[in-house]
N, CA, C and O of each residue as an XYZ file, in Angstrom:
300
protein
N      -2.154    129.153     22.799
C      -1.081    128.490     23.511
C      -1.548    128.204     24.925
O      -2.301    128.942     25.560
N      -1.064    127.135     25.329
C      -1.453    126.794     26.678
C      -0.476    126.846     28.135
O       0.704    126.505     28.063
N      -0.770    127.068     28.775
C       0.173    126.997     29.929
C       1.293    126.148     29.904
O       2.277    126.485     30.562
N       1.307    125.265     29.358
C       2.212    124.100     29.308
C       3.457    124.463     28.199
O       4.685    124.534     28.185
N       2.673    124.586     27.579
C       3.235    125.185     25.944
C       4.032    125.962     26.459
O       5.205    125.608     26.341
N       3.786    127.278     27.209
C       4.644    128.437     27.193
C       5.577    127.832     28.281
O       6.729    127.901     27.851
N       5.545    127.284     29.478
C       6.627    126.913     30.340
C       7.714    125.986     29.445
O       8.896    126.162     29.737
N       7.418    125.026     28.394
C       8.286    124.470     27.576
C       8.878    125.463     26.876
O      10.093    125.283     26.796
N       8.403    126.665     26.216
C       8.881    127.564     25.468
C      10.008    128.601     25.903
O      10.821    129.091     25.119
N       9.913    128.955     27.742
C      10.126    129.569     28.111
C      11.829    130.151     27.774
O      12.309    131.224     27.410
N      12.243    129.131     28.036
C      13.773    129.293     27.916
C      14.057    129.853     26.615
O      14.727    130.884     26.666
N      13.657    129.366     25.215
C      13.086    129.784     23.876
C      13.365    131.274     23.885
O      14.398    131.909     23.675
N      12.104    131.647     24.198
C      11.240    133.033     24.550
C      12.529    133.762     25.269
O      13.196    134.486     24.531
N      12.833    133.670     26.287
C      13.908    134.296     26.659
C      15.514    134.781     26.275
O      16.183    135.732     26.678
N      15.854    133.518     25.168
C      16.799    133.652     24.188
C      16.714    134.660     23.027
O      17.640    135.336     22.579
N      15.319    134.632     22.587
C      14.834    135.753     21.296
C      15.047    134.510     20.459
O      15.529    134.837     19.375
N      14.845    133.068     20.577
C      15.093    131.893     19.599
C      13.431    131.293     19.160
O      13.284    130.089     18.946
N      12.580    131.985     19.088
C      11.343    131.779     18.869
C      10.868    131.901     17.067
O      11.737    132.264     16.274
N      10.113    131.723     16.797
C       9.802    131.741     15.318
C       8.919    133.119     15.743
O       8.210    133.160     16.749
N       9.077    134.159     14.863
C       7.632    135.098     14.364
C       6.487    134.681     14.971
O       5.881    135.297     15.847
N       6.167    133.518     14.447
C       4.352    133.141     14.548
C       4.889    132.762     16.118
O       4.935    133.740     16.863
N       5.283    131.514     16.687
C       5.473    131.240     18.248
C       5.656    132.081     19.321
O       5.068    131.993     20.399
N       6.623    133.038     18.953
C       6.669    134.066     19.642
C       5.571    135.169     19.819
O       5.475    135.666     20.941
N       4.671    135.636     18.750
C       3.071    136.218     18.816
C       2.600    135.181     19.317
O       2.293    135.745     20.367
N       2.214    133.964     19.511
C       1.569    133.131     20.142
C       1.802    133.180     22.203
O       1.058    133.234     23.182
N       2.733    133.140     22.030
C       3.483    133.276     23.068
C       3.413    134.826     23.539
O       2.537    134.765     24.402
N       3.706    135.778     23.494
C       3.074    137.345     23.936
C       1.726    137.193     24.166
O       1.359    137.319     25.334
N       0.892    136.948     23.311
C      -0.633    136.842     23.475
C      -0.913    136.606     24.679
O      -1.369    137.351     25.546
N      -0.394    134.680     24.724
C      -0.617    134.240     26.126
C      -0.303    134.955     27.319
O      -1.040    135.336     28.228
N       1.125    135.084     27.121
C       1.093    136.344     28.356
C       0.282    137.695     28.782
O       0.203    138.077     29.950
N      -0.184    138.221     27.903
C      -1.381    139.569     28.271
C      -2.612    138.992     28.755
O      -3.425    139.668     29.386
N      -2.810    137.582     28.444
C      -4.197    136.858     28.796
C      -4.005    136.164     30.076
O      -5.008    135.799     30.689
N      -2.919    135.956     30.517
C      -2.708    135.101     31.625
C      -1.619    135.321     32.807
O      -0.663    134.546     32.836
N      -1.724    136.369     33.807
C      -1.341    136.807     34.812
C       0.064    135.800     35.167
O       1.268    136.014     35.032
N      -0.789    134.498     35.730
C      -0.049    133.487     36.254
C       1.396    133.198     35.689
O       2.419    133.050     36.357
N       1.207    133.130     33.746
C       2.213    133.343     32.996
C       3.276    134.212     33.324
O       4.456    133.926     33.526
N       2.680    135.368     33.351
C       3.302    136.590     33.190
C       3.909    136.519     34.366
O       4.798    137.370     34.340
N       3.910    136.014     35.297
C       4.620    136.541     36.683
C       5.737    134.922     36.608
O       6.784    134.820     37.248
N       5.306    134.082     35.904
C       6.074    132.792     36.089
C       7.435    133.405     34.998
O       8.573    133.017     35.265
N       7.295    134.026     34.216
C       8.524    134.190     33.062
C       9.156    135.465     33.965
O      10.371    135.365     34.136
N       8.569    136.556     34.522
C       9.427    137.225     35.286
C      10.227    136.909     36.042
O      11.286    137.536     36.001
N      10.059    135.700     37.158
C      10.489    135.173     37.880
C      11.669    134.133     37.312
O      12.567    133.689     38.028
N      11.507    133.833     35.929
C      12.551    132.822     35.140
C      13.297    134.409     34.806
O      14.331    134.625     35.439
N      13.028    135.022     34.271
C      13.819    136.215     33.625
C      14.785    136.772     35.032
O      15.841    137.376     34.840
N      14.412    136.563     36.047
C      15.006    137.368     37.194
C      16.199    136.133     37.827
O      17.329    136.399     38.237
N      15.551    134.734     37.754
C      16.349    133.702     38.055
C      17.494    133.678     37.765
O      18.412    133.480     38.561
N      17.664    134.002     35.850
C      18.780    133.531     35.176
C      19.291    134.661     35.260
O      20.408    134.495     34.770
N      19.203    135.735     35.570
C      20.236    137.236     35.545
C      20.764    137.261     36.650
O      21.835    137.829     36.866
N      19.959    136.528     37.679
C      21.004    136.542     39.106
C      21.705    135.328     39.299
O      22.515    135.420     40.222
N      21.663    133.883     38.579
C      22.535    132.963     38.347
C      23.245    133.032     37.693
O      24.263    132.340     37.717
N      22.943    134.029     36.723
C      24.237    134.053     36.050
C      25.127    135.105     36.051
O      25.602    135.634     35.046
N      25.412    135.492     37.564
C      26.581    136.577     37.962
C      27.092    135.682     38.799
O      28.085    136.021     39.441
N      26.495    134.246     38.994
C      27.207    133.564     40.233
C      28.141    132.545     39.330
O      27.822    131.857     38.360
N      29.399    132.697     39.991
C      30.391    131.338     39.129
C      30.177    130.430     39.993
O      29.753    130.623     41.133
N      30.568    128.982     39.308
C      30.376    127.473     40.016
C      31.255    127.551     41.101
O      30.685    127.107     42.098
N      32.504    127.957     41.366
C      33.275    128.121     42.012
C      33.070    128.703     43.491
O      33.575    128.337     44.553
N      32.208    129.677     43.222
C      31.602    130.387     44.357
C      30.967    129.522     45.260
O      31.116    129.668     46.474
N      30.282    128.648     44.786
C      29.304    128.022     45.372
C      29.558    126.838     46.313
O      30.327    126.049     45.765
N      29.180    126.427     47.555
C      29.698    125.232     48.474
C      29.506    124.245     48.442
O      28.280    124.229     48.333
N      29.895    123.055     48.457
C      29.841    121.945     47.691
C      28.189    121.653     48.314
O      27.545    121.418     47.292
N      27.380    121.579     49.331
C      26.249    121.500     49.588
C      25.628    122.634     48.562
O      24.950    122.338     47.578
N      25.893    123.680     48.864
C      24.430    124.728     47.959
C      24.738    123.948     46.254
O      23.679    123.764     45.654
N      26.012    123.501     45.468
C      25.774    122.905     44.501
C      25.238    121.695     44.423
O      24.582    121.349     43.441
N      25.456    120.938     45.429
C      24.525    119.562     45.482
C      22.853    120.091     45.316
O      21.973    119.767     44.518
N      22.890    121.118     46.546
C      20.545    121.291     46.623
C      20.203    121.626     45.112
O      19.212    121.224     44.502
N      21.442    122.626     44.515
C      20.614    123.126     42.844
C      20.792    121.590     41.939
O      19.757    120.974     41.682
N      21.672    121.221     41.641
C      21.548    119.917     41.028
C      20.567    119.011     41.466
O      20.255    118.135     40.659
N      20.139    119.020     42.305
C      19.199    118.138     42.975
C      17.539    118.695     42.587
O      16.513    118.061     42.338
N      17.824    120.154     42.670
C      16.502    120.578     42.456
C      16.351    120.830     41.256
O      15.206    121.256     41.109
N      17.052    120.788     40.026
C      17.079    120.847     38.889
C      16.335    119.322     38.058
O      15.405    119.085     37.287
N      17.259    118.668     38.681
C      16.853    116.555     38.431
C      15.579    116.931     39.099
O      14.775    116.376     38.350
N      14.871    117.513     40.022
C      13.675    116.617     40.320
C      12.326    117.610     40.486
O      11.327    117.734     41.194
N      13.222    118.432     38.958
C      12.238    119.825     38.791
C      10.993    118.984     37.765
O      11.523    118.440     36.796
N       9.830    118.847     37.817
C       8.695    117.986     37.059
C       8.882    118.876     35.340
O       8.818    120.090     35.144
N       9.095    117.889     34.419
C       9.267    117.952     32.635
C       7.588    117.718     32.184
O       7.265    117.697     30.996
């Protein structure tokens, strides 16, 4: 699996929505590749602290910068 591969996967991987074989594909990569491993921590830590925050909370600017940085996050 390649770097690319696993950042597409990521969200996947984090659900437990992976196949058997993808998901061993995917672990592998991570014990082989540091960079990985610290990029999915950092997604794993993202979504546990966004998701204690309600939309409501948020000021109509700080929801504009995340929508904004979401649209012009590179696919």
């Amino acid at each position: 699996m390649t770097c690319e591969e696993l950042v597409e996967l990521v969200t996947a991987y984090l659900d437990g929505a992976l196949d058997p074989e993808t998901e061993q594909r995917f672990v592998e990569h991570l014990e082989l590749c540091d960079g990985c491993e610290i990029y999915v921590e950092q997604i794993r830590r993202t979504a546990a602290e966004v998701g204690q925050v309600e939309p409501e909370d948020l000021s109509a600017e700080t929801r504009d910068r995340l929508l904004e940085a979401f649209r012009s996050f590179p696919r």
